[in-house]
N, C-alpha and C positions, 0 to 999 in steps of 0.2 A: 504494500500500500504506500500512498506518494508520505513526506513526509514537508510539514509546513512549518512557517516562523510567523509567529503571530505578535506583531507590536500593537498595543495598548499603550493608551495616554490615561494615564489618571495622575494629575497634577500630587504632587506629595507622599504617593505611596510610598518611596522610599521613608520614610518616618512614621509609617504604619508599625502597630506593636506585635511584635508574635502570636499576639491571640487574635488579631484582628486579621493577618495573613493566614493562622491556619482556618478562621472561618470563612474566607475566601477560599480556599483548599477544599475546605470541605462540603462548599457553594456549588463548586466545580466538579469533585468528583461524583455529586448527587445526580448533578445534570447527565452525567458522562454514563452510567450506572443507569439510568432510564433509559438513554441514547442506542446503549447497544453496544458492544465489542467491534464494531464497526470504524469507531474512533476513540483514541488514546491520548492521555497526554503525557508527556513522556518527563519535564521540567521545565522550570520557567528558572527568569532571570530577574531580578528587582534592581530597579537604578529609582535614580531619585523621583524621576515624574513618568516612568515606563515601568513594564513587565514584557519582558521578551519570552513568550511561550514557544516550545518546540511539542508538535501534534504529530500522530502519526492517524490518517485520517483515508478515509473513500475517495473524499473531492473535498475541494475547497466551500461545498454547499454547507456540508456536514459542520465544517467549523465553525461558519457563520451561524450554523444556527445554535451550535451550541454559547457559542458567545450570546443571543438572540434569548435563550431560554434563560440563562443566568445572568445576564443582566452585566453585562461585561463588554466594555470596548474591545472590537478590533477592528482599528484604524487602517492598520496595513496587514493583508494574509500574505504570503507568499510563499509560492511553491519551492522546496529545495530542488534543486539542480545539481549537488553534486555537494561532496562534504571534502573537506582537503585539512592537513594537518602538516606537520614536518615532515611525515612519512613521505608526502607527496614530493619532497623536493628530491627524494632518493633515487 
């Protein structure tokens, strides 16, 4: 299945407390758990006013709408293309 990066804006989340991210965690994997083994989420990333999510997903409909069901920006979906690391320069 494709896998996707999902950037979210939420102004300040980085200054969100651990109880208030793992209720978002836990927002999300309720959604996800309804949704189906169809789509995944694999981890996100927290910066100061984003959450960088990596999905692994059917189609980019699937994410939209789980963002859609929980109540969750996703500003920009995108498809990966290809992953690279230092291995890649070998």
């Amino acid at each position: 299945m494709p896998k996707f990066v999902i950037e979210r804006h939420i102004p300040g989340v980085g200054k969100l407390t651990p109880e208030q991210l793992k209720g978002i965690s836990q927002t999300s994997c309720g959604v996800l758990r309804k949704m189906g083994p169809e789509i995944q989420w694999v981890h996100s990333y927290v910066t100061a006013d984003k959450i960088y999510c990596v999905y692994i997903a059917a189609d980019e409909k699937m994410v939209r709408e789980h963002a859609e069901r929980g109540g969750f920006p996703a500003n920009i979906v995108a498809e990966v293309a290809a992953v690279i690391d230092p291995t890649t320069a070998e």
